[in-house]
C-alpha positions as CSV (number, residue, x, y, z in Angstrom):
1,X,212.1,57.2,202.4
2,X,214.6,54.4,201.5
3,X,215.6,52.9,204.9
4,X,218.3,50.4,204.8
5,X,217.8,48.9,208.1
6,X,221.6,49.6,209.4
7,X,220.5,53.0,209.3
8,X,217.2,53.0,210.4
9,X,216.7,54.9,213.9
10,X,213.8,53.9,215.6
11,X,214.5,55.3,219.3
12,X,212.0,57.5,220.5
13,X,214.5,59.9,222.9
14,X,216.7,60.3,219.4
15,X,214.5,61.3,217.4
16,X,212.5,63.8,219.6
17,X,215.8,65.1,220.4
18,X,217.1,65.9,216.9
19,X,213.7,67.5,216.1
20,X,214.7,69.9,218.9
21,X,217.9,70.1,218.3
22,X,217.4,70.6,214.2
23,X,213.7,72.4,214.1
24,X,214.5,74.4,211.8
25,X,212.8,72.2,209.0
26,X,211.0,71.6,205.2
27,X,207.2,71.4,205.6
28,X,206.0,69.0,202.5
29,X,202.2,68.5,201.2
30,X,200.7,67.5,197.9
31,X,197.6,69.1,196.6
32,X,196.1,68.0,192.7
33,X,199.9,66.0,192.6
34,X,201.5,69.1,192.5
35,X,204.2,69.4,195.8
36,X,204.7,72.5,197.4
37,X,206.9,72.9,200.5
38,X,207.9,75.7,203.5
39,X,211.1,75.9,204.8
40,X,210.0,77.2,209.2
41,X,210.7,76.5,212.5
42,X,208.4,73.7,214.0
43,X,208.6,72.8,217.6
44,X,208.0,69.3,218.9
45,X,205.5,68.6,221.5
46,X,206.7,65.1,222.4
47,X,203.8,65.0,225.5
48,X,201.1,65.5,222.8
49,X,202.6,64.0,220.1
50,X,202.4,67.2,218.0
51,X,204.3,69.5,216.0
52,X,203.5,73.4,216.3
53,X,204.5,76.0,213.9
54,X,203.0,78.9,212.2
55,X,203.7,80.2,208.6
56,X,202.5,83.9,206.7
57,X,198.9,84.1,205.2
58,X,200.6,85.4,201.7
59,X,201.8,81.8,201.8
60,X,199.7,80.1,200.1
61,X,200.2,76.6,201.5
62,X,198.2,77.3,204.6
63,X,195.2,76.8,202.6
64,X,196.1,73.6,201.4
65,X,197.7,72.0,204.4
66,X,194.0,70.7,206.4
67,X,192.8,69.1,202.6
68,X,195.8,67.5,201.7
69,X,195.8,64.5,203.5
70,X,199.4,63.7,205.4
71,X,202.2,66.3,205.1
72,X,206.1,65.6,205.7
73,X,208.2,67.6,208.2
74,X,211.8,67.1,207.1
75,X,214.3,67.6,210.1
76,X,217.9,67.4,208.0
77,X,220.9,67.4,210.0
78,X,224.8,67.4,209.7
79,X,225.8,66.0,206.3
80,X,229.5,65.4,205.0
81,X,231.2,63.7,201.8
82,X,233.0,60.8,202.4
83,X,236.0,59.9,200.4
84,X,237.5,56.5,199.9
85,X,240.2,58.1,201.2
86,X,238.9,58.3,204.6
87,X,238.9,54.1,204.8
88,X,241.6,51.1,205.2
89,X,239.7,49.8,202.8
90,X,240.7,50.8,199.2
91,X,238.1,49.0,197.2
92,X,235.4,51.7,199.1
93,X,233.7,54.0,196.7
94,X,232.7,58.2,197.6
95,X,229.3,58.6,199.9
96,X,227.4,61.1,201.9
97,X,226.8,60.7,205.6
98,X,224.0,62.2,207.2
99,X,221.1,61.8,209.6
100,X,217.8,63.2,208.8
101,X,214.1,62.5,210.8
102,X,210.7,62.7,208.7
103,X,207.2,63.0,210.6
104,X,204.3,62.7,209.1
105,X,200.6,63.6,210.0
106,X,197.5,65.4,209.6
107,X,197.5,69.4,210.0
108,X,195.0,70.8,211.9
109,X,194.6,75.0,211.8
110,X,194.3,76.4,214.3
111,X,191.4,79.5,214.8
112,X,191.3,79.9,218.6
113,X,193.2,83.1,219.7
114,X,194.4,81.4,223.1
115,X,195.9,78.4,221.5
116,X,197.5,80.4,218.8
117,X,198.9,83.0,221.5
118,X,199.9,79.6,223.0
119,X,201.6,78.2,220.4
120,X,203.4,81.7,219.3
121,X,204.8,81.9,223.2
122,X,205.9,78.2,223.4
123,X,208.1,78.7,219.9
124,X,209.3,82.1,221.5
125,X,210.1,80.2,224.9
126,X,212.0,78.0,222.5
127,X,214.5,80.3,220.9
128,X,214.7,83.3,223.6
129,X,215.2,81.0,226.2
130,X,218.7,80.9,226.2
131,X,218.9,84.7,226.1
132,X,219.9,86.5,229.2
133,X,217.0,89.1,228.8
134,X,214.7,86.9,226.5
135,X,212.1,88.8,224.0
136,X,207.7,88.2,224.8
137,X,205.2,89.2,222.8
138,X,203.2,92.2,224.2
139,X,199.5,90.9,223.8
140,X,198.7,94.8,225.3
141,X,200.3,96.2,222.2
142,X,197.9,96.8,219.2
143,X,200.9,96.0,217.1
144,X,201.6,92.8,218.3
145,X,198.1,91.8,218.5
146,X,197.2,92.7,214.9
147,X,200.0,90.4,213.8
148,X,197.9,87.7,214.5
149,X,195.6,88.5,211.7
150,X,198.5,87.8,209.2
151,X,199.2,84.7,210.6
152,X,198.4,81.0,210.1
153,X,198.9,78.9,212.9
154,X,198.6,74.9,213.2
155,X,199.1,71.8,214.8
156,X,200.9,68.0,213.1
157,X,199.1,65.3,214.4
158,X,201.9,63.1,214.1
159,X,201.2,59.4,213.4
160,X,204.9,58.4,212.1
161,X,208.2,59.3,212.4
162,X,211.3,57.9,210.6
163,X,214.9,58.3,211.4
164,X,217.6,57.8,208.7
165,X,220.7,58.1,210.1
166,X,223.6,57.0,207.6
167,X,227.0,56.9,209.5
168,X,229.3,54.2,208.3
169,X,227.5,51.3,210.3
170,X,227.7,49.3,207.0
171,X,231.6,49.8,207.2
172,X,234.2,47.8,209.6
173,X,235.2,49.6,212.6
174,X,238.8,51.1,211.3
175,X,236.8,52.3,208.6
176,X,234.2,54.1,210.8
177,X,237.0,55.5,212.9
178,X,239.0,56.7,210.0
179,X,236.1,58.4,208.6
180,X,235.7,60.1,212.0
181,X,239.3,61.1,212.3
182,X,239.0,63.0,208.6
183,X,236.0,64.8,209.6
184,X,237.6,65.9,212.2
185,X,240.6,67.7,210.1
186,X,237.6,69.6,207.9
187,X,237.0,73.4,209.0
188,X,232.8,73.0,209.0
189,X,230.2,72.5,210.9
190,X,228.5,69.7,209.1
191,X,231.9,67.8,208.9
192,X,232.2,68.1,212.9
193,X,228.7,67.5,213.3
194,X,228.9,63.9,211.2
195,X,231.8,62.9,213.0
196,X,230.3,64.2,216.6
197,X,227.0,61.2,216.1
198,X,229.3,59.0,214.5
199,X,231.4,58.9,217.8
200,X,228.4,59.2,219.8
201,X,227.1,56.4,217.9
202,X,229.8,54.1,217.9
203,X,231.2,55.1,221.4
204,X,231.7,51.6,223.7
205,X,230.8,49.7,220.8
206,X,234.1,47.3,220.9
């Protein structure tokens, strides 16, 4: 992607953390030049270097993804309008902040019925854990364990990752603090969320 280096994010802890924290994401790959992308949950194995998810088998992307070479996992975060009216600076011109991570890498499917029940219990472990009485797949149920058939699972193989995080580092200080002062007056998630890495972002910085 177009990465102006003030808002290129190379640390490794950032960006495994915003694939956790935003892993809900847009799986990407190109077969006979045609795109053709998934919106799912992918979980990041940071140890492995890996990204597991799963997708239907009436989605026809699972038979592309081994044969068609790298595909693009798009983790998009928070993402706000910026007015001019948010800066000192009255020459400034409307913009869009945001932060957003792309991996790339080969997919391997994967056919094994332990390492898809693996896979299926880490993504569960990732989104029940926080639940007082947590939800597991009962392998001894029939049901359950038919599922399986209707289901593609795979690995990411990640050899890259980019971070793009566009937060007003281009702009003077009273500018970047304005900014975060108006997102903090907007009633929306994404606002707060811009102006929560912004601070975290800028925080000891003078």
């Amino acid at each position: 992607m177009y990465m102006p280096a003030s808002f290129s994010e190379k640390d490794p802890r950032v960006l495994a953390d915003f694939m956790r924290t935003y892993s809900f994401a847009t799986l990407v790959c190109q077969v006979e030049d045609v795109p053709f992308a998934t919106h799912l949950p992918l979980h990041y194995d940071e140890a492995n270097g890996v990204l597991l998810g799963h997708m239907a088998k009436a989605n026809p992307q699972w038979r592309l993804l081994e044969g068609a070479g790298d595909a693009l996992a798009i983790f998009m975060g928070p993402h706000a309008y910026i007015s001019p009216t948010f800066y000192a600076d009255d020459t400034a011109v409307p913009t869009w902040n945001y932060a957003v991570v792309h991996a790339y890498g080969k997919v391997v499917l994967v056919e094994g019925i332990a390492e898809q029940k693996q896979i299926l219990q880490t993504l569960t472990a990732a989104y029940e854990g926080m639940r007082a009485q947590p939800w597991e797949p009962n392998w001894e149920d029939e049901n359950h364990a038919g599922k399986l058939a209707a289901i593609s699972f795979f690995r990411i193989e990640i050899n890259r990752i980019e971070g793009k995080f566009k937060l007003s580092q281009n702009r003077p200080s009273t500018d970047q603090q304005g900014a975060v002062e108006a997102l903090k007056q907007i009633d929306t998630d994404n606002a707060r969320g811009v102006a929560a890495l912004m601070q975290e972002r800028f925080a000891g910085r003078d």
